[in-house]
DOTIGU-406513 format. One line per 3 residues: number of its first residue (from 0); their letters; for each residue x, y, z of N, C-alpha, C. Coordinates in Angstrom, 1 decimal. Example, Ala and Ser with C-alpha at 12.3 -4.5 7.8 and 13.67 -1.06 7.14 Angstrom:
# DOTIGU-406513
0	as	13.2/-5.7/7.8/12.3/-4.5/7.8/13.2/-3.3/7.8  12.8/-2.2/7.1/13.7/-1.1/7.1/12.9/0.0/7.9
***
This chain:
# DOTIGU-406513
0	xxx	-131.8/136.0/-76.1/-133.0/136.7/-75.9/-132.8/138.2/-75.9  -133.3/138.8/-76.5/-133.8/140.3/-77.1/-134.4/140.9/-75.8  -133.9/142.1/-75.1/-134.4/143.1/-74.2/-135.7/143.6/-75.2
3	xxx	-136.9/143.7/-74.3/-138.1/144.3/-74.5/-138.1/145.0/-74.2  -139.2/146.3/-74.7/-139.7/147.4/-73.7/-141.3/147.0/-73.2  -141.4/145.8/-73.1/-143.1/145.5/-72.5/-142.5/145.1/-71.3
6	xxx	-141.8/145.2/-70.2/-141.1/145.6/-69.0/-140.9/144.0/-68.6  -141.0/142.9/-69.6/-140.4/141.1/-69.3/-139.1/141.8/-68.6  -139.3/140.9/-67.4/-137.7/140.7/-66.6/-136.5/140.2/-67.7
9	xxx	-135.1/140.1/-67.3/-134.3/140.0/-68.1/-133.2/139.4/-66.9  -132.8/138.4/-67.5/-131.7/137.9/-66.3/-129.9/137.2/-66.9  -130.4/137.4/-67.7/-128.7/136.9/-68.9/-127.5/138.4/-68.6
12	xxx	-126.5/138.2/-68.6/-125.9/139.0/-68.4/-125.8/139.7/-70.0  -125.4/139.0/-70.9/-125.6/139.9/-72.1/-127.1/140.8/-72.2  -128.0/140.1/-72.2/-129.2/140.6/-71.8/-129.4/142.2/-71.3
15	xxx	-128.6/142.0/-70.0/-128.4/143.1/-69.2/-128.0/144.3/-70.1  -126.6/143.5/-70.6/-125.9/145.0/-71.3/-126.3/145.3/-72.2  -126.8/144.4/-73.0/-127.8/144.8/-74.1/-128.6/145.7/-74.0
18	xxx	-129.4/146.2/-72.7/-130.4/146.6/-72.2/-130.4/148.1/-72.1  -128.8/147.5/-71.2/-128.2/148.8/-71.1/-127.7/149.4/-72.0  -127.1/149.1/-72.9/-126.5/150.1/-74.1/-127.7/150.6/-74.9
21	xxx	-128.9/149.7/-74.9/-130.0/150.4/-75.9/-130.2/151.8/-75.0  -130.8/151.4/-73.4/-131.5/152.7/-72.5/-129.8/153.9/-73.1  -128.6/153.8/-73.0/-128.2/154.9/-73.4/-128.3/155.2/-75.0
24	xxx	-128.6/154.5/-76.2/-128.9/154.8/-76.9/-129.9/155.7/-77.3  -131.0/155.0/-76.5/-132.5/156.1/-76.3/-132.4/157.2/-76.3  -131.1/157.6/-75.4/-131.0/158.9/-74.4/-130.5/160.0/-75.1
27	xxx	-129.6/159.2/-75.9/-128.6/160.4/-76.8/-129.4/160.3/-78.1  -130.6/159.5/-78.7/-131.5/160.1/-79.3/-132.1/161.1/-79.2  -133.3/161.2/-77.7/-133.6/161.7/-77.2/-133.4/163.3/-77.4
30	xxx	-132.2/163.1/-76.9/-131.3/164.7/-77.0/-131.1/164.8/-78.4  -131.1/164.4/-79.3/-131.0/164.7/-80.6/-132.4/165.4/-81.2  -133.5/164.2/-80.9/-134.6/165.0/-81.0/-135.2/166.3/-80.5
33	xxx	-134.7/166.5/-79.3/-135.3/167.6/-79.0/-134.3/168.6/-79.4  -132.8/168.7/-79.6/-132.4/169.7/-80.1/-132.7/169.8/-81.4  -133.5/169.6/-82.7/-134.5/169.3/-83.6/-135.5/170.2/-83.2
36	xxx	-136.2/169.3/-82.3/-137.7/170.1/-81.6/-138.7/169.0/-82.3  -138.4/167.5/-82.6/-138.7/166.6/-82.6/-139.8/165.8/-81.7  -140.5/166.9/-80.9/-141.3/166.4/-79.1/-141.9/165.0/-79.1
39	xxx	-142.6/164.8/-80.7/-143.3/163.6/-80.8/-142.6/161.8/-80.8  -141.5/162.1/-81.4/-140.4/161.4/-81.1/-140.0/161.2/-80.1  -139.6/162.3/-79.5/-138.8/162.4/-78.2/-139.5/161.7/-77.0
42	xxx	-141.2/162.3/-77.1/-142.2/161.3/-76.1/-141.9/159.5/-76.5  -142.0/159.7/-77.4/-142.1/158.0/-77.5/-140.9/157.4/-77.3  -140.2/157.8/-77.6/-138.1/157.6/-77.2/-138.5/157.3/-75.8
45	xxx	-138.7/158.5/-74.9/-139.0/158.4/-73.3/-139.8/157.2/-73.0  -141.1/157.0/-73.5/-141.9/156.1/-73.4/-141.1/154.5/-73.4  -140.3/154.3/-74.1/-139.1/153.3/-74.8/-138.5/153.1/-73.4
48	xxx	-137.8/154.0/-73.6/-136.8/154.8/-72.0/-137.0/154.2/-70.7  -138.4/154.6/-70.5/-138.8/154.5/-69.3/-139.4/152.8/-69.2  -139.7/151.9/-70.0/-140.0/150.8/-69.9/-139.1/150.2/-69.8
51	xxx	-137.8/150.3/-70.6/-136.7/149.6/-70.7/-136.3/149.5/-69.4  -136.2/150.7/-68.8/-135.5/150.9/-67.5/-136.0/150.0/-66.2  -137.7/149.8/-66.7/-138.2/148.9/-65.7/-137.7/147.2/-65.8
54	xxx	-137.3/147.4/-66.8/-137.1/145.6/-67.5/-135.5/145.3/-66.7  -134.7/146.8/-67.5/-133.4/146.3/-66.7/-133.2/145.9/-65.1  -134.1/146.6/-64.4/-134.1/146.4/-63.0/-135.0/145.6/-62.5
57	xxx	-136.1/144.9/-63.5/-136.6/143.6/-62.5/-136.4/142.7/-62.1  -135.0/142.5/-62.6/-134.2/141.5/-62.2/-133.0/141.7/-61.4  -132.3/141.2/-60.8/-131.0/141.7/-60.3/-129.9/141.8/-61.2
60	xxx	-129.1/142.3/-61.7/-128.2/142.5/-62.5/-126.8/141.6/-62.2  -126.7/140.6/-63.2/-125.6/139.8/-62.6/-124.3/140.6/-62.3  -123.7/139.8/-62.1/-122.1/140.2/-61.3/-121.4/140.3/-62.6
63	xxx	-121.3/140.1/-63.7/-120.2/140.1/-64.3/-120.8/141.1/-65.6  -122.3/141.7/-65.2/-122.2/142.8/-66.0/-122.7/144.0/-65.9  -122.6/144.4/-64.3/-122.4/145.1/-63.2/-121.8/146.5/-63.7
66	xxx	-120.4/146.5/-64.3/-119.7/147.4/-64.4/-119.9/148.1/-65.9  -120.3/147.0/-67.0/-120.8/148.1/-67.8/-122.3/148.7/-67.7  -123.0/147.8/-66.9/-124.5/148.5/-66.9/-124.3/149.9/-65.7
69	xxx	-123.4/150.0/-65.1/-123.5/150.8/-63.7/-122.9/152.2/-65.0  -121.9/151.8/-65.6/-121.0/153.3/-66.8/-122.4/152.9/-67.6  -123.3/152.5/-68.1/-124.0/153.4/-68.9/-125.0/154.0/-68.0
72	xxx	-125.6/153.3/-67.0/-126.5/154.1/-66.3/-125.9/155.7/-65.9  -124.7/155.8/-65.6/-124.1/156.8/-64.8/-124.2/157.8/-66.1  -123.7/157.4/-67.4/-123.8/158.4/-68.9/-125.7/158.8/-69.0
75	xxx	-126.1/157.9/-68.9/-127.8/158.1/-68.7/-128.2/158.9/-68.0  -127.7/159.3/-66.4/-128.0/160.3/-65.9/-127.2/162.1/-65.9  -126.1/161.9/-66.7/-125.3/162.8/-67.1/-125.9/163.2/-68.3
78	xxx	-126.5/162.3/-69.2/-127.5/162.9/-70.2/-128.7/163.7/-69.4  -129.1/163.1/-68.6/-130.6/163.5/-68.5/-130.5/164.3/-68.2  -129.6/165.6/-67.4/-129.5/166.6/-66.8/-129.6/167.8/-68.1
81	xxx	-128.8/167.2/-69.3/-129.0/168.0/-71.0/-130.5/167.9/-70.8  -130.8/166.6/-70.6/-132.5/166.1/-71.5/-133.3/167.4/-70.8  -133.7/167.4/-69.6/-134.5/168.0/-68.6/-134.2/169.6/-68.6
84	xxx	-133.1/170.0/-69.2/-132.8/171.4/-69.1/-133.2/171.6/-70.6  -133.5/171.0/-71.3/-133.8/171.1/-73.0/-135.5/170.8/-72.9  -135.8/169.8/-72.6/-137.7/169.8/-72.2/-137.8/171.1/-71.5
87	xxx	-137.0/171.4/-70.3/-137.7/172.7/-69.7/-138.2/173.7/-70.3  -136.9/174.1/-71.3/-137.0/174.9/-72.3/-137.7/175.1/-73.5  -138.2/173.9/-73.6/-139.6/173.9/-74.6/-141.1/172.7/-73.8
90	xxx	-141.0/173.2/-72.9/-141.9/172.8/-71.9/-143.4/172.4/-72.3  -143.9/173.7/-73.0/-145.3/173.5/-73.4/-144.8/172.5/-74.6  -144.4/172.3/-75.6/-143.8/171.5/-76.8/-144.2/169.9/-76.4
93	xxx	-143.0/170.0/-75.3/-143.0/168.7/-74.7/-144.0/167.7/-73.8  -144.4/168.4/-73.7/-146.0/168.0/-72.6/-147.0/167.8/-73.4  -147.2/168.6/-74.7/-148.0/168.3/-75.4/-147.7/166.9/-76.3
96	xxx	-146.9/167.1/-76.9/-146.4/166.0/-77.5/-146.3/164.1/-76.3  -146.0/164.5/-75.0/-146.0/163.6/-74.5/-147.6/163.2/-74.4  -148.2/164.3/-74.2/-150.0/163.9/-73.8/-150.7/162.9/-75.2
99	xxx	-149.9/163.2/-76.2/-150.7/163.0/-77.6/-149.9/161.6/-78.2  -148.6/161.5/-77.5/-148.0/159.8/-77.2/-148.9/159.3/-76.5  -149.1/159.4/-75.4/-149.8/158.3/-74.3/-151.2/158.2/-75.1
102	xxx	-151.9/159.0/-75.4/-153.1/159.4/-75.8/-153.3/158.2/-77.1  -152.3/158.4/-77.9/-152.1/157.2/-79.0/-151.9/156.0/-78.3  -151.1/155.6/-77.5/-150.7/154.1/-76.4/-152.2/153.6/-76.1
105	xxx	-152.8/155.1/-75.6/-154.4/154.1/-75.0/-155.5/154.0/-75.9  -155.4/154.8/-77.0/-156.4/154.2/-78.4/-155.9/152.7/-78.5  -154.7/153.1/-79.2/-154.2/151.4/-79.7/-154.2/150.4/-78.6
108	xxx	-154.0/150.0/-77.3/-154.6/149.5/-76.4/-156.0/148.9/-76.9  -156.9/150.1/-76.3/-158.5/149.8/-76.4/-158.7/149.4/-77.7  -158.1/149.8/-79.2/-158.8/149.2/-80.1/-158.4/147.5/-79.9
111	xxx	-156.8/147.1/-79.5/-156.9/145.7/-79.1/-157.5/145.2/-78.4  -157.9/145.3/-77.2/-159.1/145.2/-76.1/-160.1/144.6/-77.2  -160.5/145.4/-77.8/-161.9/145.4/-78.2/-162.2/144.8/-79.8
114	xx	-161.3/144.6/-80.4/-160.6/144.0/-81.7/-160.9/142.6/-81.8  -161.2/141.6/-80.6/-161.0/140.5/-80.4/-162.4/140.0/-80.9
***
């Protein structure tokens, strides 16, 4: 079973790490995009990001794959400190581009909604 970003729990240990290697995958995208100035990307990466993250932790993380999800999480927050001092720095960029992600999330939503 395949890690989602629609925030389904996950309880397989490969599962886990799977989960986990993508969320650091995201991250060092992420950082790729915005050293680009790729914002629109980079919102939706985050968007990715931040779902995954909920998926990896709805579940308890088994014991035997504990130690590689704890070293990527720990690389994920060693990135984020790049990420967040790089959004800072193009602040207005990034905000906008995040507002015009979400903004697309809830069109496409409602046209499903209403599609039926």
């Amino acid at each position: 079973m395949a890690p989602t970003t629609d925030s389904a729990p996950i309880a397989a240990a490969d599962d886990h790490e799977r989960a986990a290697r993508r969320l650091l995958e995201l991250t060092r995208e992420m950082l790729d995009l915005g050293h680009v100035g790729d914002w629109v990307l980079f919102a939706q990466r985050e968007e990715e990001r931040q779902a995954l993250s909920r998926t990896i932790f709805a579940t308890p993380v088994p014991r035997t794959a504990a130690p590689l999800v704890a070293d990527c999480i720990r690389r994920v927050l060693d990135l984020d400190q790049e990420l967040i001092t790089l959004a800072e720095a193009h602040r207005d960029q990034a905000s906008r581009a995040m507002r015009d992600a979400q903004r697309g999330r809830q069109a496409a939503n409602a046209y499903r909604r209403f599609s039926r």
